[in-house]
N, C-alpha and C positions, 0 to 999 in steps of 0.2 A: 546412467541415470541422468534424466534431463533435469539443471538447474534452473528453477521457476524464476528465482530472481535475474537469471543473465538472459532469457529469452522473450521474449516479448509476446509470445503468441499470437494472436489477431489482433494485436493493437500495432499500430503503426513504427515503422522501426526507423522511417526517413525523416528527420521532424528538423525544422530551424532551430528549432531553441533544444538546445543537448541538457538542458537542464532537468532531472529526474522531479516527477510532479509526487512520489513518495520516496522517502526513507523508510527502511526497517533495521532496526537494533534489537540482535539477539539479545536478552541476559535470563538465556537459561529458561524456567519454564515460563516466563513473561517476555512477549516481544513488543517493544515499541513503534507505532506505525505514525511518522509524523509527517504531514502533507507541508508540500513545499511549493504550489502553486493553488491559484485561487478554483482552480478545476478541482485539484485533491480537495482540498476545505468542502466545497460544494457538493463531493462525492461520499466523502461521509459522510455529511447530512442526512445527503437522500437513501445511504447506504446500509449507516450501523444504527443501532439502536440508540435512542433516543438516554436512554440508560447507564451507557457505554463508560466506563473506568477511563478517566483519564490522569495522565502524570504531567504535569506541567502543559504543554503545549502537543503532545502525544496523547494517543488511544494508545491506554494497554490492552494488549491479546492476548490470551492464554496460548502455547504455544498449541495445541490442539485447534485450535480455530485459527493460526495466520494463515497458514496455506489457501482456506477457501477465502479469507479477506482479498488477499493478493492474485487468486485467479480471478475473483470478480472485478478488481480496478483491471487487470490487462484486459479483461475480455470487454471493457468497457472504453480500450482505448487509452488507460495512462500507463505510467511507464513508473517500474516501483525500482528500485536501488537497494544494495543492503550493504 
């Protein structure tokens, strides 16, 4: 079984800056998805819902919806961490 988080899929794997542009933190049936570059900030915006639950400086996900969060930043190009 391929792990979403360690692979990259069509988003770039070569990059200068090794810095992951997400975090995700499991806890259980809510995952925490915190952007750590101004691209992530930008990408949610334009990305989740205007609506979107957050916990301090994170978007909570139900854990039913992180998996398509996280295909749609790789497929966009960022690179997510967990």
């Amino acid at each position: 079984m391929t792990d979403l988080f360690q692979t990259s899929g069509t988003s770039p794997t070569d990059r200068t800056n090794p810095e992951p542009d997400f975090v995700v933190q499991d806890h259980g049936s809510i995952f925490l998805l915190r952007a750590l570059t101004p691209a992530a900030s930008a990408w949610i915006e334009e990305n989740l819902s205007e609506d979107r639950q957050t916990f301090g400086d994170a978007v909570a996900v139900e854990a039913g919806f992180i998996l398509p969060v996280v295909i749609g930043a790789q497929r966009d190009g960022l690179t997510v961490m967990r």
